[in-house]
GUKETI-286453 format. One record per residue (C-alpha): x, y, z. Coordinates in pm, 1 decimal, always signed. Each point is the difference from the previous one (the first is absolute). Layout:
# GUKETI-286453
PT, c1, c2, c3
PT, X, Y, Z $
...
END
This chain:
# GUKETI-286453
PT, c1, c2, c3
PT, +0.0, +0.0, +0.0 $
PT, +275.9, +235.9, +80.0 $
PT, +142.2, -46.5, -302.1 $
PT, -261.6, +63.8, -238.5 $
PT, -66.6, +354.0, +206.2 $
PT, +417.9, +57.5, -90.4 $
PT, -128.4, -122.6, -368.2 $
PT, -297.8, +208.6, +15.1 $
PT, +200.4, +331.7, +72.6 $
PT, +287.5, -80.0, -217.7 $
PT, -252.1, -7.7, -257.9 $
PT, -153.2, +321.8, +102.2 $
PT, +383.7, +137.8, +15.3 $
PT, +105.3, -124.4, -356.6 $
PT, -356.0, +151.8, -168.1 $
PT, +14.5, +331.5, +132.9 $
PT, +358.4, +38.9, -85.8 $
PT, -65.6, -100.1, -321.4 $
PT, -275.5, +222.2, -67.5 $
PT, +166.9, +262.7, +155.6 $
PT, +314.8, -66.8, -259.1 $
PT, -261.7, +1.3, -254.6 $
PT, -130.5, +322.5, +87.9 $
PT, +332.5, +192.3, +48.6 $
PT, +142.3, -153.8, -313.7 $
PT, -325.8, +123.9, -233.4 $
PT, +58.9, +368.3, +201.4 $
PT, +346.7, -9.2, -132.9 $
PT, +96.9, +38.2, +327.2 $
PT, +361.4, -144.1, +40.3 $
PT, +259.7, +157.2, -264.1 $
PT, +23.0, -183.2, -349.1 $
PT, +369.5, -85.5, -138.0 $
PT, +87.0, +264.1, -262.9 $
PT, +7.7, -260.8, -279.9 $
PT, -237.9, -301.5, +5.0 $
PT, +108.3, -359.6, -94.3 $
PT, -127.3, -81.2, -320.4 $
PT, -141.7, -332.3, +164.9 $
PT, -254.9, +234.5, +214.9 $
PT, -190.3, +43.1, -318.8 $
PT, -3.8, -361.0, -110.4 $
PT, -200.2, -95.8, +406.3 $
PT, -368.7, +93.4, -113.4 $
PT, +47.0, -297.9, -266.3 $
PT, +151.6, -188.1, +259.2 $
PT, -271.2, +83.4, +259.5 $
PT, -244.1, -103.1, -248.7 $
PT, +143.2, -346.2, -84.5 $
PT, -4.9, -68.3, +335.2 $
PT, -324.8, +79.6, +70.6 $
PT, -87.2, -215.2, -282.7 $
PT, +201.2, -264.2, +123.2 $
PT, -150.4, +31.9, +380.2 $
PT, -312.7, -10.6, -203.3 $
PT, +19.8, -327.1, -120.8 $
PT, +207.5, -139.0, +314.1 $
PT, -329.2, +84.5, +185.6 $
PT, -230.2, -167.3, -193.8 $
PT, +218.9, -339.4, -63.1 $
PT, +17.6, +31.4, +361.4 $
PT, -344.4, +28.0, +69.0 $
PT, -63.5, -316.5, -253.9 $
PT, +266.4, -177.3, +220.7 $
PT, -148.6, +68.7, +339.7 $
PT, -334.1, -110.3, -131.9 $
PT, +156.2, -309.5, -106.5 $
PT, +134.7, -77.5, +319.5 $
PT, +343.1, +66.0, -105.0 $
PT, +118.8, +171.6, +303.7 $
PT, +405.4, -12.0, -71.1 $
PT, -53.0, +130.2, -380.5 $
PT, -217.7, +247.2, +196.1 $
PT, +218.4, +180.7, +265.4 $
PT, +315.9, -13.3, -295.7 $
PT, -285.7, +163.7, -252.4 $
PT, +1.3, +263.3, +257.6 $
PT, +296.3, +27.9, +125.2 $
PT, +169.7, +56.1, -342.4 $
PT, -330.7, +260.1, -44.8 $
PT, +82.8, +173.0, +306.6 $
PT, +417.7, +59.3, -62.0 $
PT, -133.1, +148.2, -319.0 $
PT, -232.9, +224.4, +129.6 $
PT, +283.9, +101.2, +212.0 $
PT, +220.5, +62.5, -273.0 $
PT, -290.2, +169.5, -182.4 $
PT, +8.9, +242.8, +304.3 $
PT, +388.4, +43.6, +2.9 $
PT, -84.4, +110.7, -330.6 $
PT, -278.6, +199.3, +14.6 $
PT, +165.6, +201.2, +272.4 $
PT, +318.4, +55.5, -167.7 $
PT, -190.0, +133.3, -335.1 $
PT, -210.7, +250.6, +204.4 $
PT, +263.4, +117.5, +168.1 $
PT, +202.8, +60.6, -296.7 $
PT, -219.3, +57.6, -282.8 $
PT, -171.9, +281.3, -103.2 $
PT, -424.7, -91.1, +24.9 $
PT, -138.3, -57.3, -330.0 $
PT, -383.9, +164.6, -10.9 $
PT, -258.3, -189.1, -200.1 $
PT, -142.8, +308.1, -245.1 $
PT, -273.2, +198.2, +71.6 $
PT, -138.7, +10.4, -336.5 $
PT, -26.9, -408.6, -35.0 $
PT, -342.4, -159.6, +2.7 $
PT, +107.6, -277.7, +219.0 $
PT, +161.3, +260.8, +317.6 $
PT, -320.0, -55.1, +186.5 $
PT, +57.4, -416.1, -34.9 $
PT, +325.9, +42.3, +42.9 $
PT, -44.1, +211.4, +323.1 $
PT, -222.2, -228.0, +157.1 $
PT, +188.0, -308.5, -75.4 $
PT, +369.0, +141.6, +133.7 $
PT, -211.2, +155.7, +337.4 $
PT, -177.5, -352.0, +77.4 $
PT, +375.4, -161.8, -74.3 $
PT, +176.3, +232.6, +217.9 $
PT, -273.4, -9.6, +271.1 $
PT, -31.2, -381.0, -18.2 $
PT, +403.3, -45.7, -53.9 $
PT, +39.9, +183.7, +358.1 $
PT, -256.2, -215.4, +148.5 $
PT, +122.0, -314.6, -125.2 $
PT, +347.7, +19.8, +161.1 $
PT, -108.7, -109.3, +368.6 $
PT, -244.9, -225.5, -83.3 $
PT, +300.3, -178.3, -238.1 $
PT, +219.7, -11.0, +241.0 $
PT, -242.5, -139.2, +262.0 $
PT, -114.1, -268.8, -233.9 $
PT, +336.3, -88.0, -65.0 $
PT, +76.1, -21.8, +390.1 $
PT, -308.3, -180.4, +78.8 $
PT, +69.1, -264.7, -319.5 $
PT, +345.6, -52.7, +100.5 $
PT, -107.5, -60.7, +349.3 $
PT, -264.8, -257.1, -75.0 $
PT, +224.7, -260.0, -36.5 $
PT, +158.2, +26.2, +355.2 $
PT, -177.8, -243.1, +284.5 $
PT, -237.8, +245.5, +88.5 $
PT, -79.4, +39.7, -346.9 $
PT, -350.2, +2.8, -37.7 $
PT, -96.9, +298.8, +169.4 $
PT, +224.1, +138.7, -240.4 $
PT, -105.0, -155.3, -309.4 $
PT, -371.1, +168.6, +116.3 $
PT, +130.9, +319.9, -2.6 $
PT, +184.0, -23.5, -324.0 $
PT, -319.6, -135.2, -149.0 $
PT, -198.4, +330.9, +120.8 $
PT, +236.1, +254.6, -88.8 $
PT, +98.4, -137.5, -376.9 $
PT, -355.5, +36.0, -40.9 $
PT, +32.4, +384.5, -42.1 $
PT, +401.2, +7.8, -28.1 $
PT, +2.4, -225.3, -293.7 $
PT, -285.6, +197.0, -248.4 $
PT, +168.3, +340.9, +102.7 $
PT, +362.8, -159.9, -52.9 $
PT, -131.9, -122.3, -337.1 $
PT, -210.1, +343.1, -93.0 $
PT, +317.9, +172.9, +51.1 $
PT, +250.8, -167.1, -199.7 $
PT, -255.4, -54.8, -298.9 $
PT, -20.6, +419.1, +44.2 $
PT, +360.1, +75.0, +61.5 $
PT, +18.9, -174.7, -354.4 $
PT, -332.2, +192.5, -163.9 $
PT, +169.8, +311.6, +177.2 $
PT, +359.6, -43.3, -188.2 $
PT, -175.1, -69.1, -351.3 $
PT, -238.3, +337.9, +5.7 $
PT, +251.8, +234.0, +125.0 $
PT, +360.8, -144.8, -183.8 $
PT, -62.3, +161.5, -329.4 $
PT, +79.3, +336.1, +165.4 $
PT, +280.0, -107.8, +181.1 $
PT, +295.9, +231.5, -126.5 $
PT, +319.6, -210.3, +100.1 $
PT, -166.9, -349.7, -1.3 $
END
């Protein structure tokens, strides 16, 4: 019990700081190196093949799981979750550094385009605790105590998983409306 309270606030912890990071970065808060890397312009395709690729890790997962293949399962997810990680790595390091691309005014599609990015964004810094949690509470249900575990894990994927999934299908809709005004990419 006393360690899922240290779980629950490390949790807490790693979210706010990174939505905090996320914040200060988009403020262009923290000085920018004079010249950029030419690989900071190459991360939004990045970002968006791995969002793809979460995508599909996800859903092979959830076929897995519902076929009772609990090892293909927690690897599925594993791998899923080190590349949402690197995603983020990635993510942070291009706002930070790169200049924000604006989708036009004048387009048709801004209004779509605005409503997908703002559910994404609000859903993306949603999804990070419940992820995490999910995780913990998956890798835990093996343990002896397991089951109360496993219960947990089964209650929380129920909204972590759908949001998890929304957001990396968006992250991927986001990156193919806005890259054709990119100006470095």
């Amino acid at each position: 019990m006393m360690k899922d309270k240290l779980m629950f606030r490390l949790v807490t912890i790693v979210s706010v700081i990174v939505f905090m990071a996320v914040i200060v970065l988009n403020k262009k808060i923290l000085p920018v190196p004079e010249t950029i890397p030419a690989f900071v312009y190459k991360l939004p395709k990045l970002n968006a093949m791995l969002n793809g690729t979460c995508t599909l890790l996800l859903l092979l997962s959830l076929y897995m799981i519902k076929q009772q293949n609990i090892t293909v399962h927690k690897k599925l997810n594993s791998i899923t979750f080190c590349l949402s990680a690197v995603f983020l790595l990635s993510y942070i390091t291009y706002h930070w550094m790169a200049q924000e691309t604006t989708f036009p005014a004048e387009s048709p599609l801004r209004t779509t385009y605005l409503i997908i990015l703002v559910s994404h964004i609000i859903l993306a810094a949603m999804v990070l605790p419940l992820v995490l949690l999910s995780f913990y509470y998956g890798l835990k249900s093996r343990q002896p105590e397991g089951q109360k575990y496993t219960q947990k894990h089964r209650k929380l994927v129920r909204w972590s998983f759908p949001i998890w999934l929304y957001v990396t299908i968006t992250g991927v809709v986001v990156y193919l409306m806005i890259s054709p005004y990119y100006t470095n990419c």
